[in-house]
C-alpha positions as CSV (number, residue, x, y, z in Angstrom):
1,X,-48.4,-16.3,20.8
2,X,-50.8,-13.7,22.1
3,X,-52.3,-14.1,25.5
4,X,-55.1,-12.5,24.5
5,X,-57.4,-11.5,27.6
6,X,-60.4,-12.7,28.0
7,X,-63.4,-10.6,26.5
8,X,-66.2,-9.2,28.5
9,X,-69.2,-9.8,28.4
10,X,-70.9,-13.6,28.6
11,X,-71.0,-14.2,25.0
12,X,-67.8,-13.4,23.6
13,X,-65.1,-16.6,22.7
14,X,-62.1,-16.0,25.0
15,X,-58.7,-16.7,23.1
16,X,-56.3,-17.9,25.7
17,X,-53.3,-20.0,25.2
18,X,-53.6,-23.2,25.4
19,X,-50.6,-23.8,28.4
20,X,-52.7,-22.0,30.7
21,X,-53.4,-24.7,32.5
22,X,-56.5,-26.8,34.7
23,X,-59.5,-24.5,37.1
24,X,-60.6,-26.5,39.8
25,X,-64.0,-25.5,40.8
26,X,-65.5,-26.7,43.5
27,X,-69.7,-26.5,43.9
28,X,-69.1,-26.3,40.4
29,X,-72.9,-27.5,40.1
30,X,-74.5,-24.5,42.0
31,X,-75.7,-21.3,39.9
32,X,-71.9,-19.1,40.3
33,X,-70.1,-22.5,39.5
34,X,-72.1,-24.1,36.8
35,X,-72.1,-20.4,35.0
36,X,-68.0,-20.0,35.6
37,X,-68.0,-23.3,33.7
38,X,-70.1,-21.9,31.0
39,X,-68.0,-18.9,30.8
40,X,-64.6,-20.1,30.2
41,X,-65.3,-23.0,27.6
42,X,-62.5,-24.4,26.2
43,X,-60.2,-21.8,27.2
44,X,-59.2,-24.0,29.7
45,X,-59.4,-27.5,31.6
46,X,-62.6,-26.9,33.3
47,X,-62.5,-29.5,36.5
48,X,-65.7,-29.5,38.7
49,X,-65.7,-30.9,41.9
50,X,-69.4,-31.3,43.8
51,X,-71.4,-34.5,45.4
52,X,-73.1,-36.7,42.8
53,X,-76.2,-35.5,41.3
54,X,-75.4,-32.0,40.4
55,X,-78.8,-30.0,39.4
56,X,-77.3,-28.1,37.1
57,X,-75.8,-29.9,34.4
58,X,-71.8,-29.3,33.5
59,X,-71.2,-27.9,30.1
60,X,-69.7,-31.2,27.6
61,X,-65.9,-28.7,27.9
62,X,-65.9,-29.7,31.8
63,X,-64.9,-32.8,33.4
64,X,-66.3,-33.3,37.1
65,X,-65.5,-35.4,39.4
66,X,-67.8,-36.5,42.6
67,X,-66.2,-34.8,45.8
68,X,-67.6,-34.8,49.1
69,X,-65.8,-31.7,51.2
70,X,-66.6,-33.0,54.5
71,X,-64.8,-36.2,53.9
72,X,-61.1,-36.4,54.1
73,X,-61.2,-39.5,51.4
74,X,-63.6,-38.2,49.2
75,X,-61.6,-35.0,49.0
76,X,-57.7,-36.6,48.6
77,X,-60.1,-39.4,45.9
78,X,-61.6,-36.7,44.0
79,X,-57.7,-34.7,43.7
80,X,-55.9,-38.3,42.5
81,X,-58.4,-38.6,39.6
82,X,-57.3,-35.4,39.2
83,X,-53.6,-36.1,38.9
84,X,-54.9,-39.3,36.9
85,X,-56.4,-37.2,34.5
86,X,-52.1,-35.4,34.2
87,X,-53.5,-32.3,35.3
88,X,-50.2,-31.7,38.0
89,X,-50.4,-27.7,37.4
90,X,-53.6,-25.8,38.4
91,X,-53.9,-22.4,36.8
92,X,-56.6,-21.9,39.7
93,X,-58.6,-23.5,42.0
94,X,-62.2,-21.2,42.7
95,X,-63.4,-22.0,45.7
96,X,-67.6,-22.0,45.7
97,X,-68.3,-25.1,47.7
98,X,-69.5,-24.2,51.4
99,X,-72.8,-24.7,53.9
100,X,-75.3,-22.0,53.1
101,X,-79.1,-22.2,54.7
102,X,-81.5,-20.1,56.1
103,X,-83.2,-22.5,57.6
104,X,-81.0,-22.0,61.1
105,X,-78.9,-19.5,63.0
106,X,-76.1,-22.2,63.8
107,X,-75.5,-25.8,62.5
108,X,-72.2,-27.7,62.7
109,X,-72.2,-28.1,58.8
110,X,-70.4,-24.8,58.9
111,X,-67.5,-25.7,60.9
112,X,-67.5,-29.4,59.0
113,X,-67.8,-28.5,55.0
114,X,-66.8,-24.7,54.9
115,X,-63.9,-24.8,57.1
116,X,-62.8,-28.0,57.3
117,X,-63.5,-28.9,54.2
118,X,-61.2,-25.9,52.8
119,X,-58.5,-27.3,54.9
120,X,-58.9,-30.6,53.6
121,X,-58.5,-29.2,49.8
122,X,-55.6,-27.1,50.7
123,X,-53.8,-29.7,52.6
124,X,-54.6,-31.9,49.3
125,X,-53.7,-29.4,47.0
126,X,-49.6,-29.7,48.6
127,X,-49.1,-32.0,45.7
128,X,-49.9,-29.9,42.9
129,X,-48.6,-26.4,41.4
130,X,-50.8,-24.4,42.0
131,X,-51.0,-20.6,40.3
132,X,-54.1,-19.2,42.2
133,X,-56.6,-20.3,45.0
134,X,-60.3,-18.1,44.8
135,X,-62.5,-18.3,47.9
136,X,-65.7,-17.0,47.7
137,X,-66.4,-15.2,51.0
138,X,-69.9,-12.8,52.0
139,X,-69.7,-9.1,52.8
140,X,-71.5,-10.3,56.1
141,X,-67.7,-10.4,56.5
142,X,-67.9,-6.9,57.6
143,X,-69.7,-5.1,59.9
144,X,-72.3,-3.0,58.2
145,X,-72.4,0.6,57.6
146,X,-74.7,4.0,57.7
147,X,-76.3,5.5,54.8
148,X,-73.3,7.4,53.5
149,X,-71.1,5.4,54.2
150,X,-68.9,2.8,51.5
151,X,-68.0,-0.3,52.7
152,X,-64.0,-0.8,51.9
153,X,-61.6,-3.9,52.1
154,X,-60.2,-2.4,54.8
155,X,-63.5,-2.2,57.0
156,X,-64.0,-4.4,60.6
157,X,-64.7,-7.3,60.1
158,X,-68.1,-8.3,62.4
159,X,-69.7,-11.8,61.0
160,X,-73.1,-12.1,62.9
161,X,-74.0,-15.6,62.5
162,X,-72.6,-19.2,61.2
163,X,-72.3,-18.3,57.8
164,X,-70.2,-15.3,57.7
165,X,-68.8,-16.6,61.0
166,X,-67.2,-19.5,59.2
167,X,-66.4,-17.9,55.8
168,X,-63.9,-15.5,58.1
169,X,-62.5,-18.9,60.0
170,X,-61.8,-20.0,56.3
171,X,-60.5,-17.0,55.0
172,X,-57.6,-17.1,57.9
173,X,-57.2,-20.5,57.9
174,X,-56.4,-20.0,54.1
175,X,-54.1,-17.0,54.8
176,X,-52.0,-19.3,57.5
177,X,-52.7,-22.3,55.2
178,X,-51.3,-21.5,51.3
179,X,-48.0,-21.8,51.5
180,X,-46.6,-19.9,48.4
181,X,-49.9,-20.0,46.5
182,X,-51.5,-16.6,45.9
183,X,-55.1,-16.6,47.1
184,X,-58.1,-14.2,46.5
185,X,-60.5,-13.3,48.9
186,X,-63.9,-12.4,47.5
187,X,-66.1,-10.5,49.7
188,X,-69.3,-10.8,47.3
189,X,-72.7,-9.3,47.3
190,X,-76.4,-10.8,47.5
191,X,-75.9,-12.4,43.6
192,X,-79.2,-12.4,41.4
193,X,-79.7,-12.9,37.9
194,X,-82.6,-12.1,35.0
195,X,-85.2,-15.0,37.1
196,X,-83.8,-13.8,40.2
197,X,-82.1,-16.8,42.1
198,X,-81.8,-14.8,45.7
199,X,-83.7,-16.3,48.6
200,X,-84.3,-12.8,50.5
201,X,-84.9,-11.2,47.2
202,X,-87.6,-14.1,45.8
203,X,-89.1,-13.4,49.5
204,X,-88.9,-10.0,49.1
205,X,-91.1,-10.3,45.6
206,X,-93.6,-12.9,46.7
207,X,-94.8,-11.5,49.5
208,X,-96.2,-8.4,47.4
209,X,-96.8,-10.4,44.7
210,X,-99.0,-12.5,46.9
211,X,-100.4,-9.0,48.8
212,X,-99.5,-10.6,52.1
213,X,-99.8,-8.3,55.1
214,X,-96.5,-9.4,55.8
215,X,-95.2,-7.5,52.9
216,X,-96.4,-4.3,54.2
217,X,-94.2,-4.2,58.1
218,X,-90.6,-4.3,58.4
219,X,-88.5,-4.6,61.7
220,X,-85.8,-2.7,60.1
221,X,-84.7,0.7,59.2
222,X,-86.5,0.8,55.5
223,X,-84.0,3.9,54.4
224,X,-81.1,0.8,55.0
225,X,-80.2,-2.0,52.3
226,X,-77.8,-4.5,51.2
227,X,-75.3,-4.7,48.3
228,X,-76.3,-6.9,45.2
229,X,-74.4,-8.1,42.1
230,X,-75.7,-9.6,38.8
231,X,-74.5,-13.5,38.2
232,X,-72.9,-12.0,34.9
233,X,-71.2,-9.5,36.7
234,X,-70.1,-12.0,39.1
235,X,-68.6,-14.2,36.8
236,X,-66.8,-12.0,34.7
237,X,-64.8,-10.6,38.3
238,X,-63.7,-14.3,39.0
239,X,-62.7,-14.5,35.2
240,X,-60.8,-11.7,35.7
241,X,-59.2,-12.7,38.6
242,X,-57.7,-15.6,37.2
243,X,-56.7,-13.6,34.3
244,X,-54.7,-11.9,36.4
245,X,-53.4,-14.0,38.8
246,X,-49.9,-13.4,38.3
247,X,-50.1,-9.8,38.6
248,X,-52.1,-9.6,42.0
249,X,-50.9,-9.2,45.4
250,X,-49.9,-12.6,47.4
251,X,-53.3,-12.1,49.6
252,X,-55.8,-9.9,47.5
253,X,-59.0,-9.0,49.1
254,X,-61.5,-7.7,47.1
255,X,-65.6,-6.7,47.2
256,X,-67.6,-7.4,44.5
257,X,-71.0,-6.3,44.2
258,X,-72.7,-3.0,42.6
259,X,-71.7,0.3,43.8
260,X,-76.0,1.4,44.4
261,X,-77.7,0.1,47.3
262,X,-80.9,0.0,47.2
263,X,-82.8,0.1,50.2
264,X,-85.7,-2.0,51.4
265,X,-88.1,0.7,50.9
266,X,-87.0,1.5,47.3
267,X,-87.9,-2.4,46.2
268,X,-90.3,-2.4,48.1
269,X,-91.8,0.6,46.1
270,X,-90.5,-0.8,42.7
271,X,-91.4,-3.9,42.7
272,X,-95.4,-3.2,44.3
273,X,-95.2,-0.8,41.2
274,X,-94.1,-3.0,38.4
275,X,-96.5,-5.5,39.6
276,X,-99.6,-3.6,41.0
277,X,-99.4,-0.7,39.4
278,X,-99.5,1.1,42.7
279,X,-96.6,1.4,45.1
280,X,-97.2,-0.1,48.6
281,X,-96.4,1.6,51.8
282,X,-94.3,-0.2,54.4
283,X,-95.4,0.2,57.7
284,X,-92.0,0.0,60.7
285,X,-92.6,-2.6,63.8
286,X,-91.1,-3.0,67.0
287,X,-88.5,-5.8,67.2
288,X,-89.7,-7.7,69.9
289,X,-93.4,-7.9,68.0
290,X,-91.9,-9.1,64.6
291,X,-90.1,-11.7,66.5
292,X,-93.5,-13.0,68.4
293,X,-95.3,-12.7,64.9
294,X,-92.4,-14.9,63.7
295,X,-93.1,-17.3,65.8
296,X,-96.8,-17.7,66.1
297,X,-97.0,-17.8,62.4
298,X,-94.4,-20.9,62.3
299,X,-97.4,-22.2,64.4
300,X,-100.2,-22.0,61.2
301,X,-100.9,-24.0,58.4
302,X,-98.8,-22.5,55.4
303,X,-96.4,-20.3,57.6
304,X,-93.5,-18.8,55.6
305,X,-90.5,-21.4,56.2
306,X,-88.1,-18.0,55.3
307,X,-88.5,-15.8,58.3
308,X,-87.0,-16.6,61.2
309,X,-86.9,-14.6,64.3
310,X,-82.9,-14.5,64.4
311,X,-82.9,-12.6,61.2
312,X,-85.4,-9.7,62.7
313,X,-82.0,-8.9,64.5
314,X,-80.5,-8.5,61.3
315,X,-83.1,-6.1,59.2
316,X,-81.0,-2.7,60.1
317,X,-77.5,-3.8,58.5
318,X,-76.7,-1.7,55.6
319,X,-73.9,-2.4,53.4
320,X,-73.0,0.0,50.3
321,X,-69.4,-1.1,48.5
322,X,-66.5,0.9,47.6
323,X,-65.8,-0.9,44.7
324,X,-62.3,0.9,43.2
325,X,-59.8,-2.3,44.3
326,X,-61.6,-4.3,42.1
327,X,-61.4,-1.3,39.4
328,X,-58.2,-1.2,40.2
329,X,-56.7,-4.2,39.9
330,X,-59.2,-6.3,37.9
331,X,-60.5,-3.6,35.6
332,X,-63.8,-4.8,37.2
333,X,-66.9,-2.6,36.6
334,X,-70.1,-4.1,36.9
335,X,-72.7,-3.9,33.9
336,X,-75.9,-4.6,35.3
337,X,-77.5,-2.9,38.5
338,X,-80.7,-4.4,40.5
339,X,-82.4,-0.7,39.5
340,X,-82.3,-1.6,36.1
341,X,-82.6,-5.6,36.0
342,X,-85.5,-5.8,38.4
343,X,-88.0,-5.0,36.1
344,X,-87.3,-7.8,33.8
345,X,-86.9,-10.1,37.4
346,X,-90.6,-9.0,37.5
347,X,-91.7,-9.7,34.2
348,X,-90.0,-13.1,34.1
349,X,-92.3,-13.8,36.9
350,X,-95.5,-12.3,35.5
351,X,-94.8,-14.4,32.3
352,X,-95.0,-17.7,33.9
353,X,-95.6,-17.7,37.7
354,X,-95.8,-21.4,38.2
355,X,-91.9,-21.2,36.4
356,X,-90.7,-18.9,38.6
357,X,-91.9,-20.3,41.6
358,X,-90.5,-24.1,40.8
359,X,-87.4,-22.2,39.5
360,X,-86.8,-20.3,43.0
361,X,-88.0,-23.1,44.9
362,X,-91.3,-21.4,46.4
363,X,-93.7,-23.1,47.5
364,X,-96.9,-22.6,45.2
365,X,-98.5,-19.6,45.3
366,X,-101.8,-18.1,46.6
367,X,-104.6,-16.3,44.7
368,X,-103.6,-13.0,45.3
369,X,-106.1,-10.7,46.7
């Protein structure tokens, strides 16, 4: 039989064999998950696990099962249906389901879903043969970098707040945790796709959109920006990934994003372009002002429920990826860039606004000026 590997690009038919086994994905609902699903097909036993109520409907190939991550029983429930279902060997489980919000600096969900919750699936998983555990981690992993500089596997590791903070507890409590089961750490970019789906990059767009003054000051260094992948791109690594899971390293850290930063003044310029016709000038602010303008404005009617003083702390990182592990050992190379898709982000939006608000979850725009 050929063991044929599987094709890029999102809309070719995989031919795999059959044996290969059950995925496990968990947040299988959520944008990366729910397109994973659509990826593989029938190639294999696609197994989602995510609460009830997913918004984004499983493909009719995948079976998924309600699972709860910051519940011991929901979790040790969710893996007997599993075994129910005579699925005892797991090709690969992909780890998606974590905390994520913007919303605050710190909350205990962190601690209770992403890290506890992965030790509650690995200490489940003890059961089962398991080829291949996949955790999606952040490249707020790392500390950032300088203009010039590429971001490596190898490079310090300096989480900054709750969500990268707990992505690094999981990723050694996986490490200490797998037993004999080869894991994959992905250290992934800001993802986006054609209608955008990036909460600082939707931000980013609606405030010049809208012609807010807000879109014209920045706390940051605007020559500085942070690394991006395409959902496509994105998918295609972790299908690669499990393609080659029995040819990676026991513990195999990779990056995974495009090898072009752009930086906040370059989209700032693009995208005031493609939708003004003009490009806007961004004017630099002290710290300490942006922080007190953060505030009062969470005082008005309407304020912007994105910014957050916290992140004005933030606005000088720069990451830029060195990318050749992934070449290396995946045959990764992304497709898309955020140069190239952002006009058609932009378009999308200048098709049907009202769309791409609901579809971004903004809150309804203003008359522009």
């Amino acid at each position: 039989m050929t063991n044929e590997r599987i094709g890029r690009g999102m809309n070719k038919t995989p031919t795999i064999e059959a044996e290969l086994g059950a995925l496990i994905i968990t947040g299988s609902s959520g944008l990366i998950g729910s397109a994973f699903l659509d990826r593989i097909g029938a190639s294999y036993t696609g197994i989602g696990f995510d609460r009830k109520g997913p918004p984004h409907p499983p493909p009719k190939t995948a079976h998924v099962i309600a699972c709860d991550l910051s519940s011991d029983k929901s979790v040790y429930a969710a893996l007997a249906e599993v075994r129910r279902l005579g699925h005892r060997r797991i090709a690969s489980i992909l780890h998606l389901g974590a905390y994520y919000s913007f919303a605050s600096e710190s909350s205990p969900l962190y601690e209770l879903v992403t890290v506890r919750g992965t030790e509650r699936l690995l200490h489940g998983l003890r059961d089962f043969e398991v080829e291949q555990f996949i955790f999606a981690s952040t490249m707020l992993a790392h500390a950032p970098c300088e203009p010039g500089e590429r971001i490596n596997e190898d490079w310090p590791l300096e989480p900054k707040w709750d969500y990268p903070k707990s992505k690094v507890t999981a990723e050694q409590l996986i490490v200490r945790e797998r037993g004999n089961v080869p894991v994959v750490l992905m250290r992934i970019g800001g993802v986006y796709d054609d209608r955008c789906h990036s909460i600082p990059l939707t931000q980013q767009i609606k405030r010049i959109y809208e012609k807010r003054f807000i879109g014209r000051i920045f706390s940051g260094d605007i020559s500085h920006g942070v690394a991006f992948v395409h959902m496509e791109d994105m998918v295609e690594a972790l299908v690669l990934a499990v393609e080659h899971r029995k040819n990676l390293p026991q513990v195999t850290t990779l990056l995974i994003g495009e090898s072009e930063t752009l930086s906040y003044d370059e989209l700032q310029r693009a995208i005031s372009r493609q939708l003004h016709g003009k490009e806007w000038k961004t004017y630099p602010i002290p710290k300490a002002l942006a922080k007190l303008g953060c505030w009062l404005q969470s005082l008005l009617p309407g304020a912007d429920p994105f910014l957050k003083p916290w992140m004005i702390d933030l606005s000088d990182d720069h990451y830029t990826f060195d990318i050749s592990r992934a070449r290396a050992l995946l045959g990764w190379e992304p497709r898309h860039s955020l140069r190239k898709s952002l006009p058609k982000i932009i378009d999308e939006l200048k098709l049907d606004p009202v769309s791409w608000y609901k579809e971004n979850k903004l809150r309804a725009k203003t008359n522009p000026e």
